[in-house]
Each structure stands twice: as C-alpha cells, then as structure tokens.
N, CA, C and O atoms as CSV, one atom per row, in Angstrom:
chain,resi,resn,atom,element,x,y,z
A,1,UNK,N,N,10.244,-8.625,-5.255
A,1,UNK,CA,C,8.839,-8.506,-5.614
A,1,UNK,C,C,7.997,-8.869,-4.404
A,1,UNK,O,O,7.794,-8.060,-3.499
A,2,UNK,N,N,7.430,-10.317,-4.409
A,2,UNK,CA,C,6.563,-10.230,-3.065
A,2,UNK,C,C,5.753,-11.541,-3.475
A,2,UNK,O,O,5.942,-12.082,-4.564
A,3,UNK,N,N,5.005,-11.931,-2.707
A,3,UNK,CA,C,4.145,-13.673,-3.458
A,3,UNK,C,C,2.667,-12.941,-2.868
A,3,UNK,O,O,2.514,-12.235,-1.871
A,4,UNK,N,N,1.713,-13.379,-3.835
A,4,UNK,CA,C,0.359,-13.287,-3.986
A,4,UNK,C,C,-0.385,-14.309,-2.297
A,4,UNK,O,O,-0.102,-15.408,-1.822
A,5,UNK,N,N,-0.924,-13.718,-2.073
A,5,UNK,CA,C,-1.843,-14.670,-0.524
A,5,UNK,C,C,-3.053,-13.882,-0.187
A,5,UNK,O,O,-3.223,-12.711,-0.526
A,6,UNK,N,N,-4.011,-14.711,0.609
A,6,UNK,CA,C,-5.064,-14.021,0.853
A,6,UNK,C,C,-5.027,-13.748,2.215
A,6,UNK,O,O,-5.274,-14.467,3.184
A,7,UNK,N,N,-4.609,-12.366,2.108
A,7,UNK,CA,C,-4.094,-11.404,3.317
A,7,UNK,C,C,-4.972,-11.478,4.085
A,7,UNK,O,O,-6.053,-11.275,3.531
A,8,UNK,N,N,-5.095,-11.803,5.795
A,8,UNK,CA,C,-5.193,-11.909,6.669
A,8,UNK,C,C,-4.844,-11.585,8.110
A,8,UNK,O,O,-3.730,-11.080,7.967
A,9,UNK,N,N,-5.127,-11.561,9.508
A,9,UNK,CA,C,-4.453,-10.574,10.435
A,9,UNK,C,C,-3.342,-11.573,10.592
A,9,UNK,O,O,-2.170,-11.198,10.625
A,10,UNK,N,N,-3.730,-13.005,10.704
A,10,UNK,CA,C,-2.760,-14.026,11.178
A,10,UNK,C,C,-1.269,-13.835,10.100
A,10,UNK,O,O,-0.123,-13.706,10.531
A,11,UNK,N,N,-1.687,-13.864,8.577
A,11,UNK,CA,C,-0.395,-13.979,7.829
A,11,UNK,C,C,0.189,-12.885,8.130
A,11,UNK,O,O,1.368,-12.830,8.480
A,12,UNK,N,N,-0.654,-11.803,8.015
A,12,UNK,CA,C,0.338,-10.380,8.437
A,12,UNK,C,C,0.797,-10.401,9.587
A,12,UNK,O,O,1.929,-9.990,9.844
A,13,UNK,N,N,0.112,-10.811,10.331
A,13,UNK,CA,C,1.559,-10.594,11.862
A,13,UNK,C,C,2.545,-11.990,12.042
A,13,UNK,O,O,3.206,-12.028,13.079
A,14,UNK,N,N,2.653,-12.946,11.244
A,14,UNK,CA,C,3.543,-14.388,11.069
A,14,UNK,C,C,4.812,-14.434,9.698
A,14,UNK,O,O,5.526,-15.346,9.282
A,15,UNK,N,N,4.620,-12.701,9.215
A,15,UNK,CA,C,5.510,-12.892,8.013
A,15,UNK,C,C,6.491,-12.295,8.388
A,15,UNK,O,O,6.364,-11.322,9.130
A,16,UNK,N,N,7.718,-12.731,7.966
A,16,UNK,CA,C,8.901,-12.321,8.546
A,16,UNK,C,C,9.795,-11.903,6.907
A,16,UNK,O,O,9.618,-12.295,5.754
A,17,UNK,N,N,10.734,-10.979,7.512
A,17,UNK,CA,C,11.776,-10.570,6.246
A,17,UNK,C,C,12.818,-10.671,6.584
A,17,UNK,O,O,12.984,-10.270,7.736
A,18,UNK,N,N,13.980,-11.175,5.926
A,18,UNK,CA,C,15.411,-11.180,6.322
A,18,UNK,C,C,15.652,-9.480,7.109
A,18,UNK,O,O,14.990,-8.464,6.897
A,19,UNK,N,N,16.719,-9.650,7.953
A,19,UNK,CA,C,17.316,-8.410,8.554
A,19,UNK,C,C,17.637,-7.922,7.062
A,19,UNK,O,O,18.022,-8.582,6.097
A,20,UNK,N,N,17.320,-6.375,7.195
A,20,UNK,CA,C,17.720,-5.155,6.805
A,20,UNK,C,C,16.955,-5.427,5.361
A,20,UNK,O,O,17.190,-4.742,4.366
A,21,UNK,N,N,16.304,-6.178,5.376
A,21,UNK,CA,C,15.110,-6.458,4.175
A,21,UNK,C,C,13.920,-6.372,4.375
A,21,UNK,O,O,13.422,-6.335,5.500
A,22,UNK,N,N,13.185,-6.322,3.123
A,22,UNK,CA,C,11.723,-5.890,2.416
A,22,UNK,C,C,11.144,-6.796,2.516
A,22,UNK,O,O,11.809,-7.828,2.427
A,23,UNK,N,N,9.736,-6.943,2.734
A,23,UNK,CA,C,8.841,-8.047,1.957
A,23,UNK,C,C,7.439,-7.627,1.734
A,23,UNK,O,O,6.648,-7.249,2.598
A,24,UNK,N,N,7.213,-7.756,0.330
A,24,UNK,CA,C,5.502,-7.476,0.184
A,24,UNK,C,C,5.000,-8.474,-0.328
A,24,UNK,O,O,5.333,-9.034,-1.372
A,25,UNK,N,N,3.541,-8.932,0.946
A,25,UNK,CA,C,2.341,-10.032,0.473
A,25,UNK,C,C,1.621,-9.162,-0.476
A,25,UNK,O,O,1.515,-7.947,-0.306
A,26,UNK,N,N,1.021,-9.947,-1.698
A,26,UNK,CA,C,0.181,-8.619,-2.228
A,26,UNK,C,C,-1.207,-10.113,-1.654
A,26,UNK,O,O,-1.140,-11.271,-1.242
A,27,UNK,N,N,-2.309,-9.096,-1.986
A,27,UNK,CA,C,-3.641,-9.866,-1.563
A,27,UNK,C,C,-3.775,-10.269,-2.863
A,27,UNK,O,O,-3.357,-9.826,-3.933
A,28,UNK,N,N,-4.527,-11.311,-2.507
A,28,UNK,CA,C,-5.186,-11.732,-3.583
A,28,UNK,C,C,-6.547,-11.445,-4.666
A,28,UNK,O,O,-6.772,-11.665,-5.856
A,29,UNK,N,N,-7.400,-10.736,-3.344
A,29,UNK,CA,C,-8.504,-10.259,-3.496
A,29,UNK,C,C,-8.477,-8.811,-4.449
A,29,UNK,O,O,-9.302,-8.608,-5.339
A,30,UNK,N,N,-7.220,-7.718,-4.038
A,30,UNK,CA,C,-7.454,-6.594,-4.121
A,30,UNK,C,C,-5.772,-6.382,-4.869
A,30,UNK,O,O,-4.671,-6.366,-4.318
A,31,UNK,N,N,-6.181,-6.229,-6.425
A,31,UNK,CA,C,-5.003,-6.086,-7.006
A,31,UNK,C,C,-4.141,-5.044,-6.564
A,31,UNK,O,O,-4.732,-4.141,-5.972
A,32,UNK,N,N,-3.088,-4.934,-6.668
A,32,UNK,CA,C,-2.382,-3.552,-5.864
A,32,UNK,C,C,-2.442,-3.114,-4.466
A,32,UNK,O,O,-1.935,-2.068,-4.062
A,33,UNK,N,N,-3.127,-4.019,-3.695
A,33,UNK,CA,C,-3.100,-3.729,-2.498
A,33,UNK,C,C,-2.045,-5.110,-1.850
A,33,UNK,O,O,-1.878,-6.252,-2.278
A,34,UNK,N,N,-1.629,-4.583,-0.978
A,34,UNK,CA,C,-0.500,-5.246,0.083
A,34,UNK,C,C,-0.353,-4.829,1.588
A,34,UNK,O,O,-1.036,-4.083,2.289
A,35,UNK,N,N,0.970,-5.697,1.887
A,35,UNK,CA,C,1.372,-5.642,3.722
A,35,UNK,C,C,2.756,-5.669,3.495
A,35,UNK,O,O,3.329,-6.727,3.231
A,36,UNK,N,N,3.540,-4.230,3.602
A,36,UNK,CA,C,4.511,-4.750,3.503
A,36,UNK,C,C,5.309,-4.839,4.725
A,36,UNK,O,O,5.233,-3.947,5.570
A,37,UNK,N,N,6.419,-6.324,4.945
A,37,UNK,CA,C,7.298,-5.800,5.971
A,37,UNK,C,C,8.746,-5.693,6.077
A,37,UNK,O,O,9.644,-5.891,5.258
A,38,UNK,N,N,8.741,-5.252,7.553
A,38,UNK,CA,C,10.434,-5.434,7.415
A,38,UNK,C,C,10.762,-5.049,8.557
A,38,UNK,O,O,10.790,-3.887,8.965
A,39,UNK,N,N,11.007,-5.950,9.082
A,39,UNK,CA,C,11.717,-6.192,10.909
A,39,UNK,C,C,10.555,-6.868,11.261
A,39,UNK,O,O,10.043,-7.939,10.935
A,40,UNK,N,N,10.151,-5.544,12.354
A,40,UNK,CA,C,9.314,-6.076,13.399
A,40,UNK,C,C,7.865,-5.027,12.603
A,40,UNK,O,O,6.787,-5.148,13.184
A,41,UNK,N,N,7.894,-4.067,11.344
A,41,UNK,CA,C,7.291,-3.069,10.955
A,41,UNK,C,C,6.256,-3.594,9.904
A,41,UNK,O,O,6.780,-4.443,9.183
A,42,UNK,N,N,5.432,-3.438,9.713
A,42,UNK,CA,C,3.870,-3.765,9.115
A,42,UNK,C,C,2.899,-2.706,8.584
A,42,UNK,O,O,2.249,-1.913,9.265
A,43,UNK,N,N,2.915,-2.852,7.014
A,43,UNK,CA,C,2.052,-1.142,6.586
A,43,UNK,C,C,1.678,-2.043,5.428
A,43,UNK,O,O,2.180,-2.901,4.702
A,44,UNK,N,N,0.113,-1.170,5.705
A,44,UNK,CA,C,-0.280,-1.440,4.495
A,44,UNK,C,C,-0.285,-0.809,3.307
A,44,UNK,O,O,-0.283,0.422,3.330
A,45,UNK,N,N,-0.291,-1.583,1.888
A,45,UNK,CA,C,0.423,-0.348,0.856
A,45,UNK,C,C,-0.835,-0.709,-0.362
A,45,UNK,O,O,-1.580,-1.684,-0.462
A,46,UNK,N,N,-0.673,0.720,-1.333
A,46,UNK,CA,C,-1.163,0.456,-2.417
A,46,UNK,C,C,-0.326,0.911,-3.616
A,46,UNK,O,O,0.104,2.064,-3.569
A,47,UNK,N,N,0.050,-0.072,-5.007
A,47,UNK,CA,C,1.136,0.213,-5.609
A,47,UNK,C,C,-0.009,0.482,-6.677
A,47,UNK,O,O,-0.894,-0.344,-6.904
A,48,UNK,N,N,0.095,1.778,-7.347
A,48,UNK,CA,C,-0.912,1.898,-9.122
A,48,UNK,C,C,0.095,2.407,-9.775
A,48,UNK,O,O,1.254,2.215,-9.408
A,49,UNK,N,N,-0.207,3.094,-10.787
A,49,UNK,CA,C,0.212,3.785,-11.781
A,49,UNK,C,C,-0.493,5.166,-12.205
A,49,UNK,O,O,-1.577,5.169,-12.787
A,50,UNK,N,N,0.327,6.548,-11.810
A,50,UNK,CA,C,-0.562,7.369,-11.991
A,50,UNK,C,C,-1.072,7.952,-13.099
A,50,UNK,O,O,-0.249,7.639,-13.960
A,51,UNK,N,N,-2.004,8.674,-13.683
A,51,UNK,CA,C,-2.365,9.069,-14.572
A,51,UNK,C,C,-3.168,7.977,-15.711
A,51,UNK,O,O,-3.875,7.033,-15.358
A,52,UNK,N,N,-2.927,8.284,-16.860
A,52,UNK,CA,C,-3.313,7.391,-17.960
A,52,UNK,C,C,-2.660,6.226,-17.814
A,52,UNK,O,O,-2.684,5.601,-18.875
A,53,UNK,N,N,-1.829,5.411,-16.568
A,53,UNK,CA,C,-1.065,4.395,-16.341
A,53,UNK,C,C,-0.419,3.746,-17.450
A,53,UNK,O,O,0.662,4.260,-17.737
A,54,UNK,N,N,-0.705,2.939,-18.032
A,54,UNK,CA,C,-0.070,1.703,-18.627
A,54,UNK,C,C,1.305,1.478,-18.180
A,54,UNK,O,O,1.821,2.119,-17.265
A,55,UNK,N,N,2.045,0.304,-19.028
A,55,UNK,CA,C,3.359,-0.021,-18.979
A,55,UNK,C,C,4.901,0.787,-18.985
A,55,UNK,O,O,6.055,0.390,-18.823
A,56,UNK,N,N,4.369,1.936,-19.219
A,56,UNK,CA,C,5.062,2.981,-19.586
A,56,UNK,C,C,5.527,4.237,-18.351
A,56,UNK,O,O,6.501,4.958,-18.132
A,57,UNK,N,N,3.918,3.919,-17.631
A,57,UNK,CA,C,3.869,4.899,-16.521
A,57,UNK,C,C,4.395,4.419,-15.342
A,57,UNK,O,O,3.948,3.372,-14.874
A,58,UNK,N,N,5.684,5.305,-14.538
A,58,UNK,CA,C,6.074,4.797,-13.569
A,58,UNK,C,C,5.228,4.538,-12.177
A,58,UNK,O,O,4.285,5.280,-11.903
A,59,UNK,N,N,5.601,3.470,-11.325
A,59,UNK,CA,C,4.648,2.857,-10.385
A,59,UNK,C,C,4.486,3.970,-9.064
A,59,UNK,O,O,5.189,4.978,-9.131
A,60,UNK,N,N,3.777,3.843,-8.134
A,60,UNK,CA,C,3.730,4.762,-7.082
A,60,UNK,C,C,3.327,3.846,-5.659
A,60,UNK,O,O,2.475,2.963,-5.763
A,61,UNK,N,N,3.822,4.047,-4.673
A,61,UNK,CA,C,3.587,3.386,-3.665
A,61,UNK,C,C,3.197,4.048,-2.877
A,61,UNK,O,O,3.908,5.020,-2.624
A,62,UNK,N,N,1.898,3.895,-2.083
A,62,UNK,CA,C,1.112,4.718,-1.317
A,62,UNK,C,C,1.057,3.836,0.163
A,62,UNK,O,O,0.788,2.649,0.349
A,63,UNK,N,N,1.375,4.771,1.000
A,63,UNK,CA,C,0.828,4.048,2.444
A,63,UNK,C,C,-0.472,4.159,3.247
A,63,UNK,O,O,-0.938,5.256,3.551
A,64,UNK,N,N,-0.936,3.219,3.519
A,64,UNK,CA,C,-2.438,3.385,3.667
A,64,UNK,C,C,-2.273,3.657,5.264
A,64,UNK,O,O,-2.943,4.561,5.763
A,65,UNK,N,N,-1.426,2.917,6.038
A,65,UNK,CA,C,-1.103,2.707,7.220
A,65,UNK,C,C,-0.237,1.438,7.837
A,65,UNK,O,O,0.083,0.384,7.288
A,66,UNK,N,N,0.010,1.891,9.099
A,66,UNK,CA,C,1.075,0.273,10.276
A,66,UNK,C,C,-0.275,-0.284,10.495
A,66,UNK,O,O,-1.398,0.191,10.668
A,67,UNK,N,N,0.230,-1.441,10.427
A,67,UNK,CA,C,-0.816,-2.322,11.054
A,67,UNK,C,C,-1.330,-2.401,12.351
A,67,UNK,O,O,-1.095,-1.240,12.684
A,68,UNK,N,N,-1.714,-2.768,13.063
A,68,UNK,CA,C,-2.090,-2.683,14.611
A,68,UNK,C,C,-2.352,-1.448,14.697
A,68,UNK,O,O,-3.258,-1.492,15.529
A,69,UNK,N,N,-2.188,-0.091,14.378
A,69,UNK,CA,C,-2.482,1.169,14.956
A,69,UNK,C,C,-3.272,2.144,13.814
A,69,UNK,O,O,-3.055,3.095,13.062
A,70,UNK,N,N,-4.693,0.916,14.369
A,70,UNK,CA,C,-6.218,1.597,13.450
A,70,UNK,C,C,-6.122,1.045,12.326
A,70,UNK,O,O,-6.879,1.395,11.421
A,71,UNK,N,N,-5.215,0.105,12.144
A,71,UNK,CA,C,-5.304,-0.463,10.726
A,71,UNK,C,C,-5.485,-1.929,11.047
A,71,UNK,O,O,-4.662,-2.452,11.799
A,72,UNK,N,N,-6.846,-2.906,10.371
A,72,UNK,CA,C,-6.670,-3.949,10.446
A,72,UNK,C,C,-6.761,-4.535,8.810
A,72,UNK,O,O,-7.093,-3.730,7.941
A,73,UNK,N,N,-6.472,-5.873,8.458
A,73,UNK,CA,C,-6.616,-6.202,7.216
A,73,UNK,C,C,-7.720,-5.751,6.993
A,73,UNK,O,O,-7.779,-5.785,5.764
A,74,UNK,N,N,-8.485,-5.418,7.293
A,74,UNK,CA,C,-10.367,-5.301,6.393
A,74,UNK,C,C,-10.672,-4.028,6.372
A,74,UNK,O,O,-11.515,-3.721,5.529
A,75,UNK,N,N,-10.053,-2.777,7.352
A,75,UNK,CA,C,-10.282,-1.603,6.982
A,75,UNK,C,C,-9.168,-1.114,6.398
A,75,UNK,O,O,-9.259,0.101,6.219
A,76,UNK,N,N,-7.992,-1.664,5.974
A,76,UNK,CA,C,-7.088,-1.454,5.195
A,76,UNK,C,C,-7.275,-1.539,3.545
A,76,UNK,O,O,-6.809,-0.854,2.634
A,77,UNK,N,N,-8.286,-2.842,3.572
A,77,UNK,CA,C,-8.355,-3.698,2.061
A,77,UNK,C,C,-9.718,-2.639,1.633
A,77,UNK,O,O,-9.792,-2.481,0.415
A,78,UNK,N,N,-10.873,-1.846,2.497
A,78,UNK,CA,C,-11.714,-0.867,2.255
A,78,UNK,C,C,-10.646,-0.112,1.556
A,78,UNK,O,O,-10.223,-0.448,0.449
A,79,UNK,N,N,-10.170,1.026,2.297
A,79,UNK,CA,C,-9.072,1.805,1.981
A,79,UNK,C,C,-7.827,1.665,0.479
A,79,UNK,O,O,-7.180,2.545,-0.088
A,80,UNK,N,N,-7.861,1.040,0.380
A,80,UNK,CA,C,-7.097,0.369,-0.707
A,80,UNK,C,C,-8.048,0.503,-2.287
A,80,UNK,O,O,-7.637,0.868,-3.388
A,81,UNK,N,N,-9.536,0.019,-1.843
A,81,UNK,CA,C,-9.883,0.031,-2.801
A,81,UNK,C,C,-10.999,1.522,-3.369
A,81,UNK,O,O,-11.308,1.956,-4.479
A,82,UNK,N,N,-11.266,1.851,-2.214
A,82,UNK,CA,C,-11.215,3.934,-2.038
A,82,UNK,C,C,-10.261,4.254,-3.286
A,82,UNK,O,O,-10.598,4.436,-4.456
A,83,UNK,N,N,-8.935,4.274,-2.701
A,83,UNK,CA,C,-7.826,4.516,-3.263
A,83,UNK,C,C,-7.488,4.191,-4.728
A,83,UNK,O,O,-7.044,5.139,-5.375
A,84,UNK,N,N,-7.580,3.381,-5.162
A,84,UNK,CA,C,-7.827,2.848,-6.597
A,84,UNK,C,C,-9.215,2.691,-7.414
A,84,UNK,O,O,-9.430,1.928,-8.356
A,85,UNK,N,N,-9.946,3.452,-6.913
A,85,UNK,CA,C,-11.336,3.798,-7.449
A,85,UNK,C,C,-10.420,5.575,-7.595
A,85,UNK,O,O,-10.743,6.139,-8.641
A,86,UNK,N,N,-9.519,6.311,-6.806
A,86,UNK,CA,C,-9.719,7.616,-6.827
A,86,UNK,C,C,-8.625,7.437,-8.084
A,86,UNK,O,O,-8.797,8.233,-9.007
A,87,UNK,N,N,-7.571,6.531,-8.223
A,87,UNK,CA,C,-6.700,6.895,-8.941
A,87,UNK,C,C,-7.266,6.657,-10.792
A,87,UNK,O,O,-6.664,7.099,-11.771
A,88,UNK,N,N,-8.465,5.903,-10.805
A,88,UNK,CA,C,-9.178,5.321,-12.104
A,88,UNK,C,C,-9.645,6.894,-12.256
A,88,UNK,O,O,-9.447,7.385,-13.367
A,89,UNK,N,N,-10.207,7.679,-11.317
A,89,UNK,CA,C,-10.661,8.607,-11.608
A,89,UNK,C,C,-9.776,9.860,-11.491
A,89,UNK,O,O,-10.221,10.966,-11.184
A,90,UNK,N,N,-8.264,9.550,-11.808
A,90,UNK,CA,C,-7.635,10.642,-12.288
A,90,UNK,C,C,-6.864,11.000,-11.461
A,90,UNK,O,O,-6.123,11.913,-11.825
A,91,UNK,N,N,-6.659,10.412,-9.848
A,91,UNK,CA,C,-6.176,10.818,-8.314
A,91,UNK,C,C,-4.501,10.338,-8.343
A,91,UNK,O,O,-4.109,9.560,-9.212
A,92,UNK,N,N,-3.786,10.767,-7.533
A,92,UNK,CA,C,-2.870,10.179,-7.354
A,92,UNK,C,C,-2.420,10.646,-5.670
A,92,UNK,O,O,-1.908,11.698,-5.286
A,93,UNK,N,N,-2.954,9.070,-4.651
A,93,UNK,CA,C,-2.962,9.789,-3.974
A,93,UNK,C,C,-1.673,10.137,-3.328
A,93,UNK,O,O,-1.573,11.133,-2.612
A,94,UNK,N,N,-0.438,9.133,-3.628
A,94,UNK,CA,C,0.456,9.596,-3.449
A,94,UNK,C,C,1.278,11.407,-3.131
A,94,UNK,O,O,1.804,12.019,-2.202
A,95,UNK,N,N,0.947,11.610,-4.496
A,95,UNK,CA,C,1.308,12.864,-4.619
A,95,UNK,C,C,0.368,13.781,-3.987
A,95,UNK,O,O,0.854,14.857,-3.639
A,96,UNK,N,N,-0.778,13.608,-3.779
A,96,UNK,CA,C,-1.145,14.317,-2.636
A,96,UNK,C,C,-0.705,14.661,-1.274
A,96,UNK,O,O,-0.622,15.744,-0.696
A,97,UNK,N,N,-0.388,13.177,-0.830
A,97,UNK,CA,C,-0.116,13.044,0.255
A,97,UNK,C,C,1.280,13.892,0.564
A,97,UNK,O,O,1.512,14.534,1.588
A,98,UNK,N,N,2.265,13.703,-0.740
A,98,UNK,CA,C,3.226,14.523,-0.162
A,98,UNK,C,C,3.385,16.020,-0.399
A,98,UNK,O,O,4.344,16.731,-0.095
A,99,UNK,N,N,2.140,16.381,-1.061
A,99,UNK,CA,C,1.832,17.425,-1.129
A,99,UNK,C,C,1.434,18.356,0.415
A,99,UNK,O,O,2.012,19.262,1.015
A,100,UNK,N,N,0.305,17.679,0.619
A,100,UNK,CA,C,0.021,18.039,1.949
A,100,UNK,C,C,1.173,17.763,3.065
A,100,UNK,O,O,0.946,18.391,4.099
A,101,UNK,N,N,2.138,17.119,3.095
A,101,UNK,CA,C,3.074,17.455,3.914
A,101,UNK,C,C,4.383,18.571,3.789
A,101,UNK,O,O,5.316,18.737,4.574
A,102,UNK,N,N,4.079,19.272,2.486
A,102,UNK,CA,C,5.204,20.447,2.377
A,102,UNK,C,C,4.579,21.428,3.657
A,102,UNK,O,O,3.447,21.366,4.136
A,103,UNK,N,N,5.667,22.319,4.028
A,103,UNK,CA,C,5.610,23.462,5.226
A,103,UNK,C,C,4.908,24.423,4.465
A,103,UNK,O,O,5.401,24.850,3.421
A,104,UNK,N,N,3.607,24.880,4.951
A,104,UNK,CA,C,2.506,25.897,3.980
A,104,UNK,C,C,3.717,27.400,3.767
A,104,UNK,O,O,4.644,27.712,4.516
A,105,UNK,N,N,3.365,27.924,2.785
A,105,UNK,CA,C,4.103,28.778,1.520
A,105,UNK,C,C,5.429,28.509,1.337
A,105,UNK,O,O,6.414,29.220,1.537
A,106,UNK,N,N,5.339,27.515,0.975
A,106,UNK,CA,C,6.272,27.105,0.291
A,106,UNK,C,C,6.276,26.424,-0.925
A,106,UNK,O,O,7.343,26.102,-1.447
C-alpha cells in the first residue's frame, strides 16, 4: 500500500524502496494523489476509480509525471487535482492516455 504524508520536494527525493520494490507516499492534502518510488525513479501518480466508481469499480493508476523533469510537488498536486475534477466529471484519464498512444488506424 503506501503511508499517508504531506508530500513535499524534500520527502520525495529522501524516500527510499527496498531493491526491486514499490513505494507509494500518498499526500495528505490531495486524496488519490501520490509519489511513487522505486530505485533511484520518482512519478507522480493519481489512483481513482473510473466511471460511476464505488467499491466495486476497479482502481486505475494514472501518471502525471518523474519528478525533477517539469514535475515539482506543487505542479504535480495542481495536476492531480485537474485530473480528479475530470474523472468526477465522467473522464478517465488513464484510458485516454493509452488511447492516444495506440499507432493511428489501428
């Protein structure tokens, strides 16, 4: 899973994960938003539920971006909450995203 903190540049670049392991801070501020890592690697994530969500609906993990490259905690935690304003309104941006990466006609 991951422990709740109020995400920062300092905690995000001081958190470490066992070799060949995961770790997600979620913020505190911004439900569903996180940093996840693993090695030396740093992205920021947003986990919802698409559609009519509830308990029922499986989760989705979206990458907002690596850290250090144009991503800092505060235009990440903007982004995050973009993102979960689009998915209240029906978005999933996940599946967009891998939408837009299929090879066009196909």
């Amino acid at each position: 899973m991951g422990s709740r903190v109020k995400l920062t540049k300092r905690v995000v670049e001081t958190a470490e994960a066992a070799p060949g392991k995961r770790v997600v801070l979620w913020d505190d501020d911004v439900s569903g938003f996180g940093a996840r890592v693993s090695g030396a690697a740093r992205s920021y994530i947003v986990r919802y539920r698409p559609g009519a969500g509830g308990r029922g609906a499986r989760q989705e993990d979206y990458t907002i971006g690596r850290h250090g490259a144009g991503w800092t905690v505060e235009t990440a935690r903007r982004e995050a909450k973009r993102s979960l304003g689009a998915v209240a309104a029906g978005a999933d941006p996940a599946a967009e995203k891998r939408e837009a990466r299929k090879p066009k006609g196909k």
